[in-house]
C-alpha angles and dihedrals in degrees: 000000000000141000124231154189116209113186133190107235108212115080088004108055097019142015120258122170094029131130090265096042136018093178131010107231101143132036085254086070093060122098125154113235119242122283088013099115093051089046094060087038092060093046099044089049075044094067093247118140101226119217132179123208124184142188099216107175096158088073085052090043098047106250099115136014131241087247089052094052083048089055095046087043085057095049094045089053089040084049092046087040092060078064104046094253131131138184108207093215143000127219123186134181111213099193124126117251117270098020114113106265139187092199102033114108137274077046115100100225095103104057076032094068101032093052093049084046107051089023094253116185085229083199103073092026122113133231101196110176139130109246140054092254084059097053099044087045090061096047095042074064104048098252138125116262133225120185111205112208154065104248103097094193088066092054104082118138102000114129096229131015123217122171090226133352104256086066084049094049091049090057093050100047089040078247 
């Protein structure tokens, strides 16, 4: 069995309400955040198997297609690859917020789903993403939780705190 890292992708591997961007709905929106290609890098050299799972209601409320969200996913692996930096697989929930959902965070589905598919430890895996939904939807699954951000207030329940992931990379690969 392997080892992984899933991350959420708004708000850890790219910006959204930023200046520049408040949603990510073409692949013009998207911009990595800083230090984020080293940080997968370092996992991936690392051994880690690098997911990405993301929340995307705008494709179940209509304000961008699936083939949209597939443009925006390909830029975000041509933008990692420019760094050397892979993820080995993406999941999305397209359902609409507030609506029950199977895949939803902080539903576990998606890491679920990723860890039985590419055969994850779930254990001494780690959830790193920047919002409550993100946290309870690592532990749902058994895994360790990292929450990405300043705002403490935002913090609650994550096993461990790290103001970006590249900090949080540098402390998993001793680094």
């Amino acid at each position: 069995m392997h080892e992984a890292v899933f991350l959420d992708r708004d708000g850890v591997i790219n910006e959204v309400l930023s200046k520049r961007v408040k949603f990510v709905n073409s692949p013009d929106d998207f911009h990595l955040l800083e230090g984020v290609g080293a940080a997968i890098r370092k996992l991936n050299d690392a051994g880690y198997k690098v997911f990405v799972v993301t929340n995307q209601g705008g494709v179940g409320l209509g304000f961008m297609s699936e083939r949209a969200l597939r443009e925006v996913h390909g830029k975000m692996v041509d933008d990692l690859g420019s760094y050397g930096a892979r993820v080995d697989d993406i999941a999305y929930c397209p359902d609409r917020p507030g609506t029950h959902s199977r895949c939803r965070k902080p539903a576990p589905a998606m890491i679920l789903d990723l860890a039985e598919k590419h055969d994850i430890d779930l254990a001494p895996s780690f959830m790193v993403g920047d919002r409550e939904p993100d946290i309870q939807a690592g532990t749902n699954a058994g895994a360790r939780t990292v929450f990405i951000g300043q705002d403490e207030k935002r913090r609650t329940g994550a096993d461990f705190h790290f103001p970006d992931l590249l900090s949080f990379s540098n402390w998993l690969t001793d680094g």
